[in-house]
Structures are given as structure tokens and as C-alpha cells.
N, C-alpha and C positions, 0 to 999 in steps of 0.2 A: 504493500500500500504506500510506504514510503517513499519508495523507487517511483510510481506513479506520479504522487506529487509532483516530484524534485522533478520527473521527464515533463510533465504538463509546466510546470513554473518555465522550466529552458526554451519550452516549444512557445512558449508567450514574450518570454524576452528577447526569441529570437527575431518572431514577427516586430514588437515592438522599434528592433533594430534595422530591420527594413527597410519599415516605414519611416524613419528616421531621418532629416533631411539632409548632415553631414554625408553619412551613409549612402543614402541617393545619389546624390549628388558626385561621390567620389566614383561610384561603379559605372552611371554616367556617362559620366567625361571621360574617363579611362577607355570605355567601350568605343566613346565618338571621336577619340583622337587615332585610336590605334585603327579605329578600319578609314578614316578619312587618310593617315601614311599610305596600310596599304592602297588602295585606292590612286593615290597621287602616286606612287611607283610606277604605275603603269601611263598613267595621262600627262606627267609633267616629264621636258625635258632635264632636270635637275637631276642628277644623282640622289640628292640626300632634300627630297621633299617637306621639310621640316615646316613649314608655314601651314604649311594645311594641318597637321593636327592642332598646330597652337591655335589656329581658326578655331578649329572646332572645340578646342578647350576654353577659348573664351568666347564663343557662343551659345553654348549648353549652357543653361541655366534649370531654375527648378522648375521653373513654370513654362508650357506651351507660351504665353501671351511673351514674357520677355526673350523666351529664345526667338523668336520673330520679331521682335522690335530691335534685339540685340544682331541677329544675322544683316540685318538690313543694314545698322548704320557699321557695323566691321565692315563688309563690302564695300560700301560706299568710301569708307575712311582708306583702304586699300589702293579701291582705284584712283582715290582723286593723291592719293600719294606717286603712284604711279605715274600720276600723268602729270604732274609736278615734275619729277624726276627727268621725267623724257624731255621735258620742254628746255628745261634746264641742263641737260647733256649736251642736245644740240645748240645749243648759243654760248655756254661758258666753261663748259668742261668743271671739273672737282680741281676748286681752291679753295683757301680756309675763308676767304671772303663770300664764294658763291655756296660754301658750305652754311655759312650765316645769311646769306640770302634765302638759299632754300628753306633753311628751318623759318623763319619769320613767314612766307610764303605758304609753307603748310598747313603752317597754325593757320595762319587766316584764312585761308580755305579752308581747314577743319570749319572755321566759325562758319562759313558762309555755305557749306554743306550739311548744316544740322546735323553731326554728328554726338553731339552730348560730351560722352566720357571717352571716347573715340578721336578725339583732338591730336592728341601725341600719338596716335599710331598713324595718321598722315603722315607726321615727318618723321616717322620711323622708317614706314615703308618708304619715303620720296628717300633716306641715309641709305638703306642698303641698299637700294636699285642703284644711287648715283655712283655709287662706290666701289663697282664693276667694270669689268671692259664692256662687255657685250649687251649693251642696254636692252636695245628691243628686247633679244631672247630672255632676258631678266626680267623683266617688263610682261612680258607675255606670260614667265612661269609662274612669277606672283600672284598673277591676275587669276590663273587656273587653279591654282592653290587656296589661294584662300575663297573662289567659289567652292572648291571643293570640301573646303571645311565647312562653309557654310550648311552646303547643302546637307551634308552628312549629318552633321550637327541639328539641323532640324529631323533630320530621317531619324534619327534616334528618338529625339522625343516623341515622334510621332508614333514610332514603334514599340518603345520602353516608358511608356504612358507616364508622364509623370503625376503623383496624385492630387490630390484635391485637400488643401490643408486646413477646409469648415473645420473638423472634428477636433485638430489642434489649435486653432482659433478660440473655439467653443470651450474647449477647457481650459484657457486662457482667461476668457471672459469669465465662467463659473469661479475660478480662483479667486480674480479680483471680490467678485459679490463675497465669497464667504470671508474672505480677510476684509472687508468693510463691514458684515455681520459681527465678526467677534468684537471688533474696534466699538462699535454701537453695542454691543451687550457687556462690555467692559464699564465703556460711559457710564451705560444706566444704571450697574449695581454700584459704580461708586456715587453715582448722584444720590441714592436712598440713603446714605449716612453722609459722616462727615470725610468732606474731599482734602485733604492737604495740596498745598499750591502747586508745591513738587509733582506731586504722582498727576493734578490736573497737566500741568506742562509736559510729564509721560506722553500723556494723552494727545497731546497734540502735537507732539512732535512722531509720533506715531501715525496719524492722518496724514504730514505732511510727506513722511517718508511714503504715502500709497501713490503718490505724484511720478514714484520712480516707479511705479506697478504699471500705471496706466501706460506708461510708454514702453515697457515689456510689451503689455496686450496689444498695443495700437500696433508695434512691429509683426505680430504673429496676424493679427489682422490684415494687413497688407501682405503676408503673406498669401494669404489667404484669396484674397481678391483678383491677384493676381492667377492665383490656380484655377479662378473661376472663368476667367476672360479667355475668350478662342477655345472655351474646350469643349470636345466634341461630345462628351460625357454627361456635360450639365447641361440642363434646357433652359430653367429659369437664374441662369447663373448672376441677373442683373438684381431680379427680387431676393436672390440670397446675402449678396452685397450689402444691397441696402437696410437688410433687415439686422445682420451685423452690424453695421458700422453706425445704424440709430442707436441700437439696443449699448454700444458702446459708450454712445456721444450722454448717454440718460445717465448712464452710470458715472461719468465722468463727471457731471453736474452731483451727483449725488454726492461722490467723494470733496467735491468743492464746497458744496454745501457743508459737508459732515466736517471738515476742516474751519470751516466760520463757526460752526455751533461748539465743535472742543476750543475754541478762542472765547466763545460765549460762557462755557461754562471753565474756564478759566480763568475769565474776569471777575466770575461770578464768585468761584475762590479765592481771590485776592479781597474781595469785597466784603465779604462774609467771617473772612476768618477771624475766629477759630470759631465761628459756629458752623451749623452742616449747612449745605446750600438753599435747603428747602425743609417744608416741616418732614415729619413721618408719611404723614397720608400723601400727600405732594410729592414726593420721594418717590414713594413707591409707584404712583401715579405715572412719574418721568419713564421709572428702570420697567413700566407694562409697555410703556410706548415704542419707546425705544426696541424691545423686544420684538415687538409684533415688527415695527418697520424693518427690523433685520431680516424675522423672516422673509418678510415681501420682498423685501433685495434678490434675496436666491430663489425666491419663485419665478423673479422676473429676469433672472438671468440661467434657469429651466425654460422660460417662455423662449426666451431668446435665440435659443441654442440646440434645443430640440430639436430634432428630425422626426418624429413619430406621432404619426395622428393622433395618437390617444394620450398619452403625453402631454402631447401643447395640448389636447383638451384637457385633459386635467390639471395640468400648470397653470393654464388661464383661468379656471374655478377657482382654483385654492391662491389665485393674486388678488382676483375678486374681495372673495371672502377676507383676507387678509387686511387690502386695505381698507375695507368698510371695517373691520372690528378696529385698527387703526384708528380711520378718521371718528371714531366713537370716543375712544379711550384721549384722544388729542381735546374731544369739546371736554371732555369732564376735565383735563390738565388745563382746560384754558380757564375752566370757572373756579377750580383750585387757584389758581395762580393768580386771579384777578382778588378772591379774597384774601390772599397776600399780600398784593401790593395796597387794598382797602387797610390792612394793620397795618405795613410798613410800607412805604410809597420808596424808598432807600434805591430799591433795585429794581424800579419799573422795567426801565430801560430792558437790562437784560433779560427780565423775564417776558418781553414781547421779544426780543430777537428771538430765543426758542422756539416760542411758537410758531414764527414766523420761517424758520431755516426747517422746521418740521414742516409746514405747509409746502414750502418747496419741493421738501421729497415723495411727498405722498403724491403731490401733480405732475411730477416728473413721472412717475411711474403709473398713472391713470393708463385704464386701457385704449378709454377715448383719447386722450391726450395722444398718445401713440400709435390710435389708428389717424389721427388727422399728421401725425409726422411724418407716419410709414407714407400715406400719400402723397405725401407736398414732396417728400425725397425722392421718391420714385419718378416723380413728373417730372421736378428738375433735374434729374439723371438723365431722363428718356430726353428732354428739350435739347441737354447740351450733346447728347450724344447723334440724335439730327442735325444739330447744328453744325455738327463737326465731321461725322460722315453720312451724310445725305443717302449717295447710294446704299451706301451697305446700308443703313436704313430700312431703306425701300425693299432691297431686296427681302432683311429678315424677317420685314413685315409679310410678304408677299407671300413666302415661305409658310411663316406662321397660319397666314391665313387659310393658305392653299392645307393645310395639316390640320386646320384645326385643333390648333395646341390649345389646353386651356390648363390656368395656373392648378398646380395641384393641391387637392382637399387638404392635404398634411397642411401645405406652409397657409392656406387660408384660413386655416381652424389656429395654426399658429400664428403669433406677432400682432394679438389682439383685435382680431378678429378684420384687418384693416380691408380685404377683399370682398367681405359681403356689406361693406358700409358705405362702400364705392359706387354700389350698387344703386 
């Protein structure tokens, strides 16, 4: 039985290493450099075809969407090296002065050929062409080289599917929600007694450190987005985007939020000390609130992330459910609170910012509120992405239409309900 285990544990951490992106990525590249070599052995006059696998090693990427934006401007950056180089053979030959011309010359054609991060491999490629006898045939091998990296280099991802990175996204996102759950269920049991200034300052310099969370997640995010663009695998890969990267933008506001309210209630420790923040009943009142919002955070980051029609439907019930006992548990803290400041008027102030940084998150996380987001995002997606390619537009319209795709029940029942609201 133990033997079992131990084989099941290995056979999970293998898959896990997989699908791994280092991992990926290395088996890759290695596959699309070495068959782009062989490959140029045969097509290039060069003995030692070395350009084409490095083509292909820096055009492989993890995602379909940048190995194709990336093949493009490599080639591009190539040829217009290339053709730098030749022009400048014939007029001035290799001196240290038309060596300094050339490079200034590249660069600025890099600029003026949109190539991005492709800049310096213009006047790489325009140094070792010019640095030859035999231009053209150097010129020529180049040029066959690094298409042939290219193309390989697509041929592989096309063939060794690269995956679709939602799920590591997804628990990306989940992560965030439960470490802004514990940070709020920390708050609240210190709020029920007496807070010292210290441990409130804990407390917030704790919220301030989730600042370096969010930009983990936003990076896996974009990873993400990118795996969903051009791939042949995803259909609605525009509505899964956007459904991520609101469900992010909520949370981000929350964590912002939740960073104002431990400033709140560490002013409110400075204020107060050395008595406790609030009475007993008041206390206790904060640390229910507080509670329930936590839960609602990780339901709404289950809503968010789910794939599974029953899932998002029961995620979306039990966010419901959550933030109505919430905004219940927030009026009764707010008529506590107001006969607080009725006895002592001292700490109005901060006892409206609470309530006020709670109302914030409980409307951030409204389901309506984020079926009117999920839309307004989707339209401005779809507007600029018209905008921007017209055709391919038309066509996947045309496509779509002719197929009669329609969004599926899972992500409509998921991300609060925003496709039958549309309606």
C-alpha cells in the first residue's frame, strides 16, 4: 500500500513537472533549435548553419500568440540587417568609421521597422554579414537561416501545443483571496479586545506587503492571456480574459481598500490607547464582519476561476448568500458605532472611514456590480480589437456566425451571471 502511495505521489509530481513552464519551455527550444540545424544543413550554403537554430531558440516562446508576434519581428530584424549590410558593402567596404556608421544605421532602422526588443539584432546581423568577403552569398545564407528558424520554431509550437496557463492563473488568483482572508480574520479578532499600536502596525505593514502579491498574480495573468490568444484550443478565449483580469482588477481594489482600513484601524490604536478600540458588543460586531467579508473574498475568487458549471453555480449562491449576511451584520456595526460616537464623539472620524472602506468591498464584489463590469470590458475589448484589426474581425465574426458558436452555459452561469443580463 505504501509502495502505491509513494508510485501515485511520483506519477503527480511528474505530470506537475510537465506542465511546468521552465520545463516546457526548455524541451521546446531544444526540440526547435536542433531540427531547425538539421534542417539548414541541407538548405543553407554554410557549413556550420548556426543562425537558424538560434532563430528558432529565440522565437519559441511559451505561448502560440508570442511565438508569432516574436517570429515576425526576428525576421524582419534579420532582413533589414541584411540589407543594411549589403548596401553598405557596396559603397564603403569595412572600416572602423563605416563600422560606426553601420551600427547607428541599424539601430535606426531597427526603430523604423517596429521591431521592439529586436533592435540590436539588426546591427548584429548588418556586423557579421559586413565582416565577410563574400557578401551576397552571406546575405543570402542569413536570410534562409533565420526563415528557417523561424518557421521551425512556429512548426513546433504548432505541433508540441503549448498549454493554456487559466489553471495556473486561477490559483494564482485563489492564493491572493485566501492571504487577504487571513489578513481580515486577523484584523477582526484583534479588533474584539485591546489592539496595541505595534501589532496594529503588524497589521499593516502586512496589507502593504500583498502589493508585492498582486504583481506575482498580474504576471501569471499575463501569462495567461497570452496562452489564450491565436489558440486553436480555446473558443471563447476573449471572454476568459476578461473574466480574469476583472475578477483581478476587484481584488486589487479590495487589497487597497483593506490597506486604508488597517491605516484606519491603526489610527484608531494610536487614538484609543491603552483602551481597546471599541466596546465588547462593537468588537465582536467588527471581528463577524470582517469574517463573513473574508469568506466572500474566496467565494469570489471560486467564482472567478472556476471552470465547472456547477461550481460557478454554487460559488455564485454561496457569494450571494455571503454578502447579504455581510451587508446585515455591516447595518447592525453601523448603529453600534453611531451609538459610540453618541457617548464619545472623540473618534467619529475613524469610525465612519470603516464603515465606509467596508462598503467599498462589499460593492466591489456585488454580483450586479460585476455583471455591469464583465460587460462594459468585454465591449471595450471587442471595440478596440475592431479597431485595430478590422479584417480578422470580420472574418471571426463570419466564422462564428456561419458555426453558430454560442458562449458556453459553464462561463454564463459563471462570473455572475453577466451573459443572461445582457440579455
Amino acid at each position: 500500500m505504501r509502495d502505491v502511495r509513494a508510485w501515485t505521489a511520483s506519477a503527480v509530481r511528474f505530470v506537475k513537472r510537465r506542465r511546468d513552464p521552465v520545463v516546457v519551455q526548455t524541451l521546446r527550444s531544444a526540440v526547435a533549435a536542433t531540427v531547425a540545424y538539421v534542417v539548414a544543413l541541407r538548405l543553407s550554403p554554410e557549413p556550420a548553419p548556426l543562425t537558424a537554430p538560434l532563430t528558432a531558440l529565440l522565437v519559441v516562446q511559451v505561448t502560440l500568440y508570442a511565438t508569432l508576434t516574436n517570429g515576425i519581428r526576428r525576421v524582419n530584424s534579420v532582413v533589414a540587417g541584411v540589407l543594411v549590410a549589403v548596401a553598405f558593402s557596396l559603397l564603403v567596404g569595412l572600416t572602423w568609421w563605416s563600422l560606426a556608421l553601420l551600427i547607428v544605421a541599424s539601430l535606426v532602422v531597427g526603430r523604423l521597422v517596429r521591431v521592439e526588443e529586436y533592435v540590436p539584432e539588426v546591427a548584429i546581423s548588418a556586423m557579421l554579414v559586413l565582416g565577410v568577403t563574400t557578401v551576397s552569398d552571406t546575405a543570402w545564407a542569413r536570410v534562409v537561416e533565420t526563415l528557417i528558424g523561424a518557421v521551425v520554431g512556429l512548426g513546433c509550437n504548432l505541433l508540441l501545443a503549448p498549454p493554456v496557463w487559466v489553471e495556473e492563473a486561477g490559483e494564482s488568483i485563489d492564493g491572493l483571496a485566501r492571504r487577504l482572508r487571513q489578513l481580515m480574520l486577523r484584523i477582526g479578532e484583534e479588533a474584539a479586545g485591546r489592539t496595541p499600536v505595534e501589532r496594529a502596525e503588524q497589521r499593516l505593514h502586512e496589507a502593504r506587503r500583498l502589493d508585492h502579491d498582486i504583481v506575482e498574480v498580474d504576471a501569471a495573468l499575463r501569462q495567461a492571456e497570452d496562452s489564450l490568444r491565436l489558440n486553436p484550443r480555446v473558443r471563447e478565449g476573449l471572454l476568459h480574459r476578461v473574466v480574469l483580469r476583472t475578477g483581478l482588477d476587484t481584488l486589487e481594489i479590495c487589497t487597497v481598500v483593506m490597506r486604508v482600513l488597517a491605516r484606519t484601524f491603526t489610527d484608531l490604536a494610536k487614538e484609543r490607547d491603552p483602551e481597546p478600540l471599541f466596546t465588547p458588543e462593537t468588537g465582536a460586531a467588527v471581528e463577524r464582519l470582517l469574517s463573513e467579508i473574508a469568506d466572500a473574498v474566496v467565494s469570489f475568487a471560486v467564482l472567478v476561476t472556476t471552470h465547472v458549471s456547477v461550481s460557478a453555480e454554487s460559488a455564485e449562491s454561496r457569494l450571494a448568500a455571503e454578502l447579504r449576511q455581510a451587508s446585515a451584520s455591516r447595518d447592525k456595526l453601523a448603529q453600534l458605532l453611531l451609538e459610540e460616537v453618541q457617548r464619545d464623539a472623540r473618534t467619529w472620524q475613524l469610525y465612519g472611514a470603516v464603515l465606509t472602506e467596508v462598503n467599498r468591498i462589499l460593492d466591489e464584489m456585488d454580483t450586479e456590480h460585476r455583471s455591469r463590469r464583465l460587460l462594459e470590458e468585454l465591449d471595450r475589448t471587442s471595440q478596440e480589437q475592431r479597431e485595430r484589426m478590422p479584417r480578422l474581425t470580420r472574418l471571426r465574426e463570419s466564422l462564428r456566425d456561419s458555426e453558430r458558436l454560442r458562449v458556453p452555459e459553464v462561463l454564463r452561469r459563471n462570473h455572475g451571471g453577466a451573459e443572461r443580463r445582457s440579455r
